[in-house]
Structure formats: structure tokens, C-alpha cells
C-alpha positions as CSV (number, residue, x, y, z in Angstrom):
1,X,-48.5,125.0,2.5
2,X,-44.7,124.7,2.5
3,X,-41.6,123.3,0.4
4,X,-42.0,120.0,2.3
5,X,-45.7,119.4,0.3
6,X,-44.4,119.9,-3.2
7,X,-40.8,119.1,-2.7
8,X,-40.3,116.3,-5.9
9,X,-43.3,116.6,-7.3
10,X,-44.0,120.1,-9.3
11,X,-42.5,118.3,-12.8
12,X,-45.1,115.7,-12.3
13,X,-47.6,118.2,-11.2
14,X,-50.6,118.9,-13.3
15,X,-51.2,122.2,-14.8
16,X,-53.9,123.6,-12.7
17,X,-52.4,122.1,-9.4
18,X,-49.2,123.9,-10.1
19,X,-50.6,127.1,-11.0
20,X,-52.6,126.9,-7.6
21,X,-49.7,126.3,-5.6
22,X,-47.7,128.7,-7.5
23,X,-50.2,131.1,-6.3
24,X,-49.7,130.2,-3.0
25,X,-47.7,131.1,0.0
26,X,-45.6,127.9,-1.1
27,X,-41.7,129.9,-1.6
28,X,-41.8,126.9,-4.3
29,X,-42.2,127.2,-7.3
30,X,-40.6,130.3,-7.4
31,X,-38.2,132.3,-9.9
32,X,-36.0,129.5,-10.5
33,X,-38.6,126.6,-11.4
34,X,-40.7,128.9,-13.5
35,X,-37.1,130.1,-15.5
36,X,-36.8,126.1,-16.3
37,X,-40.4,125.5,-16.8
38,X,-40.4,128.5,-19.4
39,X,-37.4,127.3,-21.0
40,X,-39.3,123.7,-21.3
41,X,-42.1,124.7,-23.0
42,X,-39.7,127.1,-25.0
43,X,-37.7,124.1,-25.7
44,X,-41.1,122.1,-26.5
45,X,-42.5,124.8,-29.1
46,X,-39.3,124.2,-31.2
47,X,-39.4,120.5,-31.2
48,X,-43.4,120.9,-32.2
49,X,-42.5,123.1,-35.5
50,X,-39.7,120.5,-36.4
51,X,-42.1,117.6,-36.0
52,X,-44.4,119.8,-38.5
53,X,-41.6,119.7,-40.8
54,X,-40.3,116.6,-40.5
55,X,-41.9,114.5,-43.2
56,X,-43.1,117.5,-45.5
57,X,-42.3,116.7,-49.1
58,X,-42.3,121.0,-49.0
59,X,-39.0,120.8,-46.7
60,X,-37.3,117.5,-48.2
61,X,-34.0,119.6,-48.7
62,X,-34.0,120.4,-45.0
63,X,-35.1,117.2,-43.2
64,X,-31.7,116.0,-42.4
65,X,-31.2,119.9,-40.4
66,X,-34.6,119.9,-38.4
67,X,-34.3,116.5,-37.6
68,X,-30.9,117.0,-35.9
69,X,-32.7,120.3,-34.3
70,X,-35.3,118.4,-32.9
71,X,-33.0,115.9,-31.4
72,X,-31.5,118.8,-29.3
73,X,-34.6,120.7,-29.0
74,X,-35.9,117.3,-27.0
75,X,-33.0,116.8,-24.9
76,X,-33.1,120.6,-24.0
77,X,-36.9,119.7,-23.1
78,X,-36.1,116.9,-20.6
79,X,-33.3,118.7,-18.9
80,X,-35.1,121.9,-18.5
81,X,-38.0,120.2,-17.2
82,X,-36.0,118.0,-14.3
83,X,-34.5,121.6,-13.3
84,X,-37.8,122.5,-12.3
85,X,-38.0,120.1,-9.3
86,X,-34.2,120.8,-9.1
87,X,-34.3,124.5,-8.5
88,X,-37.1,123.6,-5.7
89,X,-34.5,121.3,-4.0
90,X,-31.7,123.2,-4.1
91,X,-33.8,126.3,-2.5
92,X,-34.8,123.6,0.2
93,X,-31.2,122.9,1.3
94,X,-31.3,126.6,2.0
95,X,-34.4,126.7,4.1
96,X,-32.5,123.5,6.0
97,X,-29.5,125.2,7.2
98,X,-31.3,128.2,8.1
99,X,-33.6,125.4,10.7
100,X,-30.4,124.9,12.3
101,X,-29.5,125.2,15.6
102,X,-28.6,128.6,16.7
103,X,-28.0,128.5,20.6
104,X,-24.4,128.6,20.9
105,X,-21.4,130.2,19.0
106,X,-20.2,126.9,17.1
107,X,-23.6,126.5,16.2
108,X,-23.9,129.9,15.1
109,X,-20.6,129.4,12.9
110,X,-22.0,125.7,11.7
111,X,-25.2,127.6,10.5
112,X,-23.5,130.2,8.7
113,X,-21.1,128.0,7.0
114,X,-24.0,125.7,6.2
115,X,-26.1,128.8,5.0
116,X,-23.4,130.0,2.9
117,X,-22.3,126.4,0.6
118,X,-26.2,126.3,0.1
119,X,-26.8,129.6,-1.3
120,X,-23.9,128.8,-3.4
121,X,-24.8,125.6,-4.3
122,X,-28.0,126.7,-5.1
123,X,-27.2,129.1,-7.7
124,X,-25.5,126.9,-9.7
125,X,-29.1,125.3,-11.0
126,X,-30.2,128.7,-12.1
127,X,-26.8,129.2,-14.1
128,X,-27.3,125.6,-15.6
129,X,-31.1,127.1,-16.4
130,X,-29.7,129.7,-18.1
131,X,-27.5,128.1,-19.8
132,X,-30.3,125.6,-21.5
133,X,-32.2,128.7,-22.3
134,X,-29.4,130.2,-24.1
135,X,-29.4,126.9,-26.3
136,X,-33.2,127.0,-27.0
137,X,-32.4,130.3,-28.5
138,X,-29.6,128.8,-30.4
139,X,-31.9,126.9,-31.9
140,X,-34.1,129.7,-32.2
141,X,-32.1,131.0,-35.6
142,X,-32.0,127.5,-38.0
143,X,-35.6,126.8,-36.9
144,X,-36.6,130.1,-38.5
145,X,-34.8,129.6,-41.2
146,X,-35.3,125.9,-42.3
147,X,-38.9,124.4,-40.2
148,X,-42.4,125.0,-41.5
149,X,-43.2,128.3,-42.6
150,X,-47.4,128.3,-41.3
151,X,-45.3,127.9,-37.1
152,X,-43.1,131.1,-37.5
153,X,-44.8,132.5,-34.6
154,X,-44.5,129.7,-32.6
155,X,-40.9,130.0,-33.3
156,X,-40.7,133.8,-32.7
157,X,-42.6,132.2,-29.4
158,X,-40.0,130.2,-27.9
159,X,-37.0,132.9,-28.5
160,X,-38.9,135.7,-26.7
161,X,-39.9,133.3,-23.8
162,X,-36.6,131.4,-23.6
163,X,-34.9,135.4,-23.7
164,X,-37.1,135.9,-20.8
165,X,-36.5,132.7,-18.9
166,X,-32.5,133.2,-19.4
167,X,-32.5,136.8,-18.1
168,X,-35.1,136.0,-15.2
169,X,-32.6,133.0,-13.8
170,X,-29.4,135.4,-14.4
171,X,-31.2,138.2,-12.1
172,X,-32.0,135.5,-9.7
173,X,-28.6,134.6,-9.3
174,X,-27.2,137.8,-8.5
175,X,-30.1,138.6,-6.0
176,X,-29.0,135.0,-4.6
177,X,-25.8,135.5,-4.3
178,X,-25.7,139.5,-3.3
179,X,-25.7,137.7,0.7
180,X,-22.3,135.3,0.1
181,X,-19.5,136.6,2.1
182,X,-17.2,134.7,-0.6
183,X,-17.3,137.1,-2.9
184,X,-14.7,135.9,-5.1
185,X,-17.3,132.3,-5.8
186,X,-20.1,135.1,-6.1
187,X,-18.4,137.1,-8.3
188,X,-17.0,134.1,-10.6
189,X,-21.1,132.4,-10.6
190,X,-22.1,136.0,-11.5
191,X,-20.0,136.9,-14.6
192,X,-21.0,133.3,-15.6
193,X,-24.5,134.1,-15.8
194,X,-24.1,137.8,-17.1
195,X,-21.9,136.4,-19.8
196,X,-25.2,134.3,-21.6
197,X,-27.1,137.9,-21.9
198,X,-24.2,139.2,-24.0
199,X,-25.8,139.6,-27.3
200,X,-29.0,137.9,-26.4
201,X,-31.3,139.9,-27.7
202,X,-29.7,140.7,-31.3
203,X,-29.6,136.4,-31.6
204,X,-33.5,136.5,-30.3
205,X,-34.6,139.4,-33.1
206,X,-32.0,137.9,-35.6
207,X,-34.3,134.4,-35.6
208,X,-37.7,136.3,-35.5
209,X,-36.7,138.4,-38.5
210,X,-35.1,135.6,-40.4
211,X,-38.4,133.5,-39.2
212,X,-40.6,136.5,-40.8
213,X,-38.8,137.0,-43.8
214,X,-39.9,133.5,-44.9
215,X,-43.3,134.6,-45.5
């Protein structure tokens, strides 16, 4: 199996096929899908304690608030979700330039360039992933604070899974990146990414203990 037999397709994918051929030899799925896919379903677990609100004459004081976090919590869904088949794509443009030709010394330089603007390119769907995560988590804190009390844990859920999502697509990026000869572009994607950790996981404990205290 190789990228070439899932390329497209792992959004679309059902679960048990994906888990196969995220089992497999397949270099996709890797880091950067799973990152998205994790920040999806983190994404998805906040939307399904706002629809458990929504409605409740228990939470009438709080509709209008969950229902605009739900609204985000779905677009975070969709756009986390298409990042998964993203992150694949952008890791294929890689595996293309390092097929190129190799026989002479323009060729050589061709491929290198090539190489390089890919790896680069490449990162930047991790950063975006992380990016989305750090939102989820955003959302993390009024969730806790305003949605059903009886899907607290599912809240507490998607804040420790989107935490690990961001910090899994930020540690990809600098592994990515550790081979650019620009350094300065490296250097510039990288304290991007390192940035979103700042104070991650005081926001991620902040919404499980405001989440707990509920109860």
C-alpha cells in the first residue's frame, strides 16, 4: 500500500478501513491527519453537549451562548475534518519531488529546491491544524461553564484530546522543518506553532475544573 491508494479519500474513509490502513505501511495517515482527525472529533464532542443543551427548558438563560458555540464548534468540525485528507496531500507533494530526477547537477538543484518549497509548504497544514485545535479548546471553557451538566466529561474529553492534537501537530512541524536550509521560513513557521502551546494547558484544566465545579 502507498499514498497513491488512499490519496483523497481517508475523510471519506470508514472507520475500520482507516484504522487498517493506518496500521499499515501506508506513510498516510500519519501524525498530521490523525492531529486533524483528533481535533474533529474534539470539535464534534462539543457540538454534541451543545445540541444536549440546546432546547432544555434547564438551560433557557444560556441558549443564545451554546447556540453561538455550537455554530463554531461545527465549522471547527468541517475544517478539521478536510485537513485530514489535506495533511495527506501536502505530505504527497513531498514524496513527488523527492521521485525526481536525480542524474545531473541541474537536476540535482531542481530536486532540492523542489524538496525544500514542499516541506515548507507542507508544514503550513499542521500549523492551520493547530491552530483549529487551539479554538476547540477555546471553546473548551464557556462549554463547561454554560452546556448540559450530565456531558461534563465529554467536555473535559474534547480539551484533553484537542491539547493533544495541538501539541502532536506543533512537534510535527518542527521535526518537518529541522531539514529546511531556509531557516529564517523555519524558524518564523516554528515560533508560530510554539506560540499556540503558550498557556495551553492552564486554558485545558481551567475548562475541566470550571466543567466539574458544576456538579
Amino acid at each position: 500500500m502507498n499514498f497513491h491508494d488512499t490519496a483523497g479519500n481517508l475523510g471519506t474513509m470508514p472507520i475500520d478501513r482507516f484504522l487498517d490502513v493506518l496500521a499499515s505501511s501506508s506513510p498516510t495517515p500519519g501524525g498530521g491527519g490523525i492531529a486533524a482527525l483528533a481535533g474533529a472529533l474534539s470539535a464534534g464532542l462539543i457540538s454534541m453537549v451543545c445540541n444536549l443543551t440546546v432546547g432544555k427548558e434547564k438551560y433557557t438563560a444560556v441558549q443564545g451562548e451554546v447556540q453561538a458555540i455550537l455554530a463554531q464548534s461545527e465549522q471547527l468540525r468541517t475544517r478539521l475534518h478536510t485537513l485530514v485528507d489535506a495533511d495527506a496531500e501536502a505530505f504527497g507533494q513531498i514524496m513527488d519531488a523527492y521521485k525526481m530526477p536525480k542524474a545531473t547537477d541541474e537536476e540535482k538543484r531542481a530536486r532540492s529546491a523542489r524538496i525544500q518549497d514542499a516541506t515548507i509548504a507542507a508544514s503550513k497544514v499542521p500549523l492551520e491544524i493547530a491552530r483549529e485545535c487551539a479554538r476547540v479548546i477555546e471553546l473548551a471553557g464557556p462549554a463547561a461553564r454554560t452546556t448540559n451538566t450530565q456531558a461534563i466529561g465529554d467536555v473535559a474529553m474534547a480539551a484533553y484530546l484537542a491539547e493533544g492534537a495541538l501539541r502532536g501537530a506543533v512537534i510535527n512541524i518542527d521535526i518537518n522543518l529541522r531539514s529546511v536550509k531556509d531557516r529564517d521560513a523555519a524558524d518564523r513557521l516554528n515560533e508560530q506553532a510554539k506560540a499556540l502551546t503558550e498557556g495551553l494547558s492552564e486554558k485545558v484544566q481551567k475548562a475541566v475544573q470550571d466543567g466539574l465545579a458544576r456538579l
